[in-house]
C-alpha positions in Angstrom: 2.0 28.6 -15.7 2.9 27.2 -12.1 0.6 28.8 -9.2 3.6 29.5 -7.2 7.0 31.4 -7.9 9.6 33.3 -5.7 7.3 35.9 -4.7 4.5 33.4 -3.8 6.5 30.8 -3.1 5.0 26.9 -2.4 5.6 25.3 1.0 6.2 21.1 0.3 5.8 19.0 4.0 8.6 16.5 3.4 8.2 13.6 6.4 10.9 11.8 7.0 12.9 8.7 9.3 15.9 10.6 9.5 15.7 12.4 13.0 19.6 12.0 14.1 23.5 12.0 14.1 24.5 11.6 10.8 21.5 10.8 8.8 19.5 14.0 9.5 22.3 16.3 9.4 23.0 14.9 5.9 19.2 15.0 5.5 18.6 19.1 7.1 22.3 20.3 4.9 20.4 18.4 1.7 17.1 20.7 2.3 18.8 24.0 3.1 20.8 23.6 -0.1 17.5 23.0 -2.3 16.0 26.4 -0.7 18.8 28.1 -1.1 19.0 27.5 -4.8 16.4 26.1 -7.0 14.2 26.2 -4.0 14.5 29.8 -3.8 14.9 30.8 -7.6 11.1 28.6 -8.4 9.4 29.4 -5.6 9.6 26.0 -3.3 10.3 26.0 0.3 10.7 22.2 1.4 9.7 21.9 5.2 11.3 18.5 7.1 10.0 16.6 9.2 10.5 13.7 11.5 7.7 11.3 11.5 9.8 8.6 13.4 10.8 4.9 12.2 9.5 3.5 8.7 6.6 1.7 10.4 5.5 4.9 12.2 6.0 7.2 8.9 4.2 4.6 6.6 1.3 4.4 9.2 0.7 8.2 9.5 1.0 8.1 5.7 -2.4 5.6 5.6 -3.9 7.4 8.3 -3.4 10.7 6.7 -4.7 9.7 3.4 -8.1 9.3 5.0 -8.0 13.0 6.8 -6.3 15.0 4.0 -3.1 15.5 6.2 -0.5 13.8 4.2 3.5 15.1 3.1 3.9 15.7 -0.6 7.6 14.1 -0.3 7.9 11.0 1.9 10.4 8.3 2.9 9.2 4.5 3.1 10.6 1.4 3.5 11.5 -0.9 0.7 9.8 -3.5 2.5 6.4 -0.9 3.0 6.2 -0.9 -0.7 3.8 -3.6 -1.7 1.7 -2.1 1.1 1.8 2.0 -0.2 1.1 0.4 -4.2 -1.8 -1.8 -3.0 -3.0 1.3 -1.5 -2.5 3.9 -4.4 -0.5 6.2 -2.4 2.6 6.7 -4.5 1.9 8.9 -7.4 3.8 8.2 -10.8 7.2 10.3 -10.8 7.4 9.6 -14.9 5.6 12.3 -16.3 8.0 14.8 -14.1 10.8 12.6 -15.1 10.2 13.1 -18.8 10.0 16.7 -18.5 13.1 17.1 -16.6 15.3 14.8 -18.6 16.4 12.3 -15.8 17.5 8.9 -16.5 16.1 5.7 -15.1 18.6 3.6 -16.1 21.6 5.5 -14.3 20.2 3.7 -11.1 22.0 0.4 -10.0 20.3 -2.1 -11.2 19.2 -4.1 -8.0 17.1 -0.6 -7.8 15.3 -0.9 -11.4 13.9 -4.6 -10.8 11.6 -3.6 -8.1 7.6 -3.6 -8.1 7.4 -0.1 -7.8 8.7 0.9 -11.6 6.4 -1.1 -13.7 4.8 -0.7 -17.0 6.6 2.7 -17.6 5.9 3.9 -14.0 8.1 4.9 -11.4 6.4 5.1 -7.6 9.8 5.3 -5.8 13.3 6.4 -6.2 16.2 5.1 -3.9 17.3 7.3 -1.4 18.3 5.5 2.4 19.1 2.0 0.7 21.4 -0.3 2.8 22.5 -3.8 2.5 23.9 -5.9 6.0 27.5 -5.9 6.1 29.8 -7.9 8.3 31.2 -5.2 11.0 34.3 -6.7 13.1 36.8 -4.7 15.4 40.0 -5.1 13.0 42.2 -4.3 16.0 41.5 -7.3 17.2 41.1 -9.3 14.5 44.9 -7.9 13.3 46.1 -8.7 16.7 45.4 -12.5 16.4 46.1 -12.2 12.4 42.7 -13.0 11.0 41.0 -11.7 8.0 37.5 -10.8 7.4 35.4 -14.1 7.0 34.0 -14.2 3.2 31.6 -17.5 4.1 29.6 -18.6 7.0 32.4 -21.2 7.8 34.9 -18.9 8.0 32.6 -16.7 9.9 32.3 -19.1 12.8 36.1 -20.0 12.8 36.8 -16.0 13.0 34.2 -15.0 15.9 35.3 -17.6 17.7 38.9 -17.0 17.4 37.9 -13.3 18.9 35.4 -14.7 21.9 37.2 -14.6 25.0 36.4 -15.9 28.8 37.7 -14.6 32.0 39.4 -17.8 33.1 39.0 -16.5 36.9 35.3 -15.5 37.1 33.9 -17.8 33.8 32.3 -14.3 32.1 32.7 -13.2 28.9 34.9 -10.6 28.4 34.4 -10.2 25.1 31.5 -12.2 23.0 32.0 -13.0 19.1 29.3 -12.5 17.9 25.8 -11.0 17.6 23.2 -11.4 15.2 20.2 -8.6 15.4 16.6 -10.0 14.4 15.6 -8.4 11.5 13.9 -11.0 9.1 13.9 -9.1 6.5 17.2 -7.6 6.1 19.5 -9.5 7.4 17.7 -13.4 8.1 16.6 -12.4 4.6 20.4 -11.5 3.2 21.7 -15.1 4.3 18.6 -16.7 2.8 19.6 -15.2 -0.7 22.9 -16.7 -0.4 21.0 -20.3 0.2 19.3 -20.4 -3.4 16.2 -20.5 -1.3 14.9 -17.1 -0.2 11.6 -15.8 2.2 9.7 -15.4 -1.1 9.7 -16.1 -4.6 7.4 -15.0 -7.8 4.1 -17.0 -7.6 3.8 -16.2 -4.0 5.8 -19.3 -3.0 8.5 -19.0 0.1 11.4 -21.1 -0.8 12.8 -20.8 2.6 10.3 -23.0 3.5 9.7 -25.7 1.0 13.3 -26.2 0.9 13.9 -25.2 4.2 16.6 -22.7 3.9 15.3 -21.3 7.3 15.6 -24.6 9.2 19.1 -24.6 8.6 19.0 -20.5 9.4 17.5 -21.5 12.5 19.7 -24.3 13.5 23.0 -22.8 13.2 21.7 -19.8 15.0 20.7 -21.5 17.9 23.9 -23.7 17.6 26.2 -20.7 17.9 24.3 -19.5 20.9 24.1 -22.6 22.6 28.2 -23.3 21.4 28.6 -19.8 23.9 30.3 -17.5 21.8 27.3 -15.5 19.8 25.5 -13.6 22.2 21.2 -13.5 21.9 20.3 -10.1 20.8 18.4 -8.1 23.9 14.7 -8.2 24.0 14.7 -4.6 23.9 16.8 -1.9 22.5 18.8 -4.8 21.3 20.6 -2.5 18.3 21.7 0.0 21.0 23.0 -2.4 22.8 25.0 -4.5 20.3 26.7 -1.1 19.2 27.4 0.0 22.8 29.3 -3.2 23.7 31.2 -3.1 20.5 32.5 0.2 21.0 33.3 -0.7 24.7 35.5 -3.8 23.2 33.2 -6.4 24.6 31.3 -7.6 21.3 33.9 -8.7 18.4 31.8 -8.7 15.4 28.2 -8.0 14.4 25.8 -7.8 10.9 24.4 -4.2 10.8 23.1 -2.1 7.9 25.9 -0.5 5.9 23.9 2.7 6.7 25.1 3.1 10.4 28.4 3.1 8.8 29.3 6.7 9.4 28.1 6.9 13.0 30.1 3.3 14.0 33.3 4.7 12.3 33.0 7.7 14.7 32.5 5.7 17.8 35.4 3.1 17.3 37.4 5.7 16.4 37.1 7.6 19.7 37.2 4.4 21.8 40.6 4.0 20.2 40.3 1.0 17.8 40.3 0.4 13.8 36.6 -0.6 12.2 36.7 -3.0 9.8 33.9 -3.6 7.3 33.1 -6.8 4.5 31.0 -8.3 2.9 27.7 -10.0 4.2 29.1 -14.0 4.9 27.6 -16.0 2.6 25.9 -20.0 3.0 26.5 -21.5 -0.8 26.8 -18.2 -3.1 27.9 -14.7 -2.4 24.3 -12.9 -2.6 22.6 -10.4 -0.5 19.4 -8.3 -0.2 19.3 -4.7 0.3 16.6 -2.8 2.0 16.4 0.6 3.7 14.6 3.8 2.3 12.9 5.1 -0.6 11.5 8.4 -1.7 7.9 9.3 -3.6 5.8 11.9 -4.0 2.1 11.4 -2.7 -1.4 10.9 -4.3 -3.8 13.4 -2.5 -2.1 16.4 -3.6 -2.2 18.9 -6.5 -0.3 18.4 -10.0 1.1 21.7 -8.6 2.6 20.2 -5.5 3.2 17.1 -7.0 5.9 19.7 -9.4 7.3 21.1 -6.7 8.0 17.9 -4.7 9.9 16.3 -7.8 11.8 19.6 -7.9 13.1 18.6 -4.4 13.5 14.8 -5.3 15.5 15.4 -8.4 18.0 17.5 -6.8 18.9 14.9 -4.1 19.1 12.6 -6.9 22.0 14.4 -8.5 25.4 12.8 -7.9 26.6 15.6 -5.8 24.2 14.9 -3.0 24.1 10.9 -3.5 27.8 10.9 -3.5 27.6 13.4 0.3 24.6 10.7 1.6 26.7 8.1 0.9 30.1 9.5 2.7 28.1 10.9 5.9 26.2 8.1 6.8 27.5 4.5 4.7 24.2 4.4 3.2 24.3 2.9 -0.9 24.6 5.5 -3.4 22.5 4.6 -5.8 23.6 5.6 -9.1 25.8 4.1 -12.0 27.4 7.5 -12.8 28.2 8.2 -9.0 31.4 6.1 -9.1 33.0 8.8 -11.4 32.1 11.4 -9.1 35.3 12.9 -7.9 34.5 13.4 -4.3 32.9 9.6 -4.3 36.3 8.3 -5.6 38.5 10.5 -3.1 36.2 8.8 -0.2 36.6 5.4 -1.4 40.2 5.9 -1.7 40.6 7.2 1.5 39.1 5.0 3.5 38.1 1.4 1.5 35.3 0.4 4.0 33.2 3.2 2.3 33.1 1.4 -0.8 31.9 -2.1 0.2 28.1 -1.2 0.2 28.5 0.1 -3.2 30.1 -3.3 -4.9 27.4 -5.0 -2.9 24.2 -2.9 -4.5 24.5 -5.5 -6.9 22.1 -7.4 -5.3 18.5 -8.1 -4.7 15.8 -5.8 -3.4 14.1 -6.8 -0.5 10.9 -5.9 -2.0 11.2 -8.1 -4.5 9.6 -10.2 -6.0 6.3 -8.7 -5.2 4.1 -10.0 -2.0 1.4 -8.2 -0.6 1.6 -10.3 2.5 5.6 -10.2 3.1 4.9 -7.9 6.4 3.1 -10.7 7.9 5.1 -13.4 7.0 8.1 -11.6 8.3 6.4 -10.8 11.6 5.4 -14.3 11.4 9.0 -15.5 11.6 10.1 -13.2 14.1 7.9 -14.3 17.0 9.5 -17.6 16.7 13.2 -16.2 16.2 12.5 -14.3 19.3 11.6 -17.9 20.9 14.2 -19.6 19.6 17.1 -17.0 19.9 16.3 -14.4 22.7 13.6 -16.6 25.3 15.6 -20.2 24.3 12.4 -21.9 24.9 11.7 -23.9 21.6 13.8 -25.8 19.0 15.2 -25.1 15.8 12.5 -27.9 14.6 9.6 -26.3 16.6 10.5 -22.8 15.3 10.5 -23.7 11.6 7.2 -25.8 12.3 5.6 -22.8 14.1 6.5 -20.6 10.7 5.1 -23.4 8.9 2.2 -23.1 10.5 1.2 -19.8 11.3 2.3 -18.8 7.6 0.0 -21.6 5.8 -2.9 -19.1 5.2 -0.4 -16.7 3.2 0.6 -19.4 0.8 -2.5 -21.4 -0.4 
């Protein structure tokens, strides 16, 4: 018998990266339903809250482990995940799973072939996953009769078709292109589509012996240096991407398909038509897909650890993956989803909804496994901020400074 029921009810911390607009709204309507209804008929109060970004959630999570105050529930990077299973912090959902009849292999496969379901364990679920996709204002792009770019090539062709000068003053009116660092996302998307990605099984980087990310770097730089892709800010620089897209001043950008819901808003109220495709590809169509995950966490009771799964299973249901998915653009993560009827009546509505979905079929940025992918990422974004945002090295000297300052990780 469980220590907790509806007159002694169980109270579950659930921390979270969620803490606005469309994400936590989905997030807060997701936990209000659970104690409403199985929350409220077993006993199982979950209680949100907001820990801040992935790095800040995943540190607390470390920290916490040491002083006992740690979430039963918790979100985490896919990129974190080498770092919570080195630790032991993740307990194994398939015991709860078993009991409860839910099946594994209704996931998307890019979601199965990860390091953290192993060896008939499963450490995380997906819950916040995202891919990069290829945002462009199709007003525009309609006006001078383009069409989404599919490859790199046609990507350059198409941002510069949309970059336009003030012939009178020499400023931009409206800039191309911007690409956001992110290494791992969305550096690490285009590398996929090279053959040669950051890592690969036997703790090897590809993107370095064959030096995929020499030619990343090089026509990076070029398309800055060509004037029309403008150098991400060196701070706040996804706040300010967005803001001078929806002001009509940025043509195009690569963003996670999980800010979908919030940039369809904001184009629609400054009066133009979004347009979303696929992540531009170098030699193959191919991208990663990061974001979020959800686990229960070792520390607590086999009674908590019950009442947590409660939670995770009911957000794992189509009902609520399809409702994630339509709020905020973020991958829903199940096979059976695209027979969901509200699912299908969202993609039919509005197309742009469905692109993250045909692209889950993908690779998970977590894998292979690497317990040093953090660093090596961090590594290569000091130089991209060099190269891209301070213009102060080359191409050449950016690659050789990876080269360098990554040889301990590889030997």
């Amino acid at each position: 018998a469980l220590a907790y029921s509806p007159e002694d009810p169980i109270t579950i911390p659930f921390w979270h990266t969620r803490g606005s607009g469309a994400n936590y709204e989905v997030l807060k309507a997701s936990v209000d339903a659970f104690n409403e209804t199985v929350g409220k008929e077993k006993g199982i109060i979950v209680e949100e809250i907001y820990q801040g970004n992935y790095n800040t959630n995943v540190t607390k999570i470390q920290l916490g482990s040491q002083s006992g105050d740690i979430p039963v529930i918790a979100v985490t990077s896919s990129a974190h995940t080498a770092m919570l299973l080195d630790d032991n912090l993740t307990a194994d959902m398939a015991p709860y799973m078993a009991e409860t009849g839910f099946d594994l292999n209704n996931l998307l496969n890019v979601f199965l072939n990860v390091p953290a379901i192993h060896d008939g364990e499963v450490h995380t679920l997906p819950y916040v996953r995202s891919t990069p996709v290829f945002y462009y204002n199709k007003t525009m792009a309609d006006a001078k009769g383009l069409t989404a770019p599919k490859t790199i090539a046609d990507m350059e062709t198409f941002c510069k078709a949309l970059h336009t000068v003030n012939a009178a003053t020499g400023e931009v009116d409206t800039w191309g292109f911007l690409m956001l660092e992110d290494t791992s996302f969305i550096q690490g998307g285009l590398l996929w589509s090279t053959g040669s990605p950051l890592v690969a099984e036997g703790g090897t980087s590809p993107a370095l012996e064959n030096k995929s990310l020499l030619r990343l770097f090089s026509d990076w730089r070029r398309w800055v240096d060509e004037g029309w892709c403008k150098p991400y800010a060196p701070t706040n620089a996804s706040a300010e991407c967005t803001e001078l897209f929806y002001r009509g001043k940025l043509a195009a950008f690569i963003a996670s398909c999980g800010s979908l819901g919030n940039i369809k808003k904001f184009a629609a109220e400054n009066g133009f038509e979004l347009g979303v495709s696929y992540l531009p590809y170098y030699d193959e169509p191919a991208t990663g897909s990061g974001g979020g995950n959800i686990c229960l966490i070792n520390g607590n009771s086999d009674e908590q650890l019950r009442a947590g799964w409660e939670f995770i299973n009911f957000i794992m249901q189509d009902e609520w993956v399809a409702l994630n998915a339509i709020k905020t653009g973020y991958v829903p993560g199940t096979k059976s989803v695209a027979e969901n009827e509200t699912m299908k009546a969202a993609w039919a509505e509005d197309p742009n909804t469905r692109v993250a979905y045909e692209l889950a079929w993908a690779y998970g940025n977590e894998t292979p496994y690497f317990p040093e992918r953090m660093e090596f990422v961090q590594i290569i974004a000091a130089a991209t901020s060099l190269l891209i945002q301070e213009q102060s090295i080359t191409p050449e000297e950016a690659f050789e400074q990876v080269q360098n300052d990554s040889a301990h990780l590889f030997n």
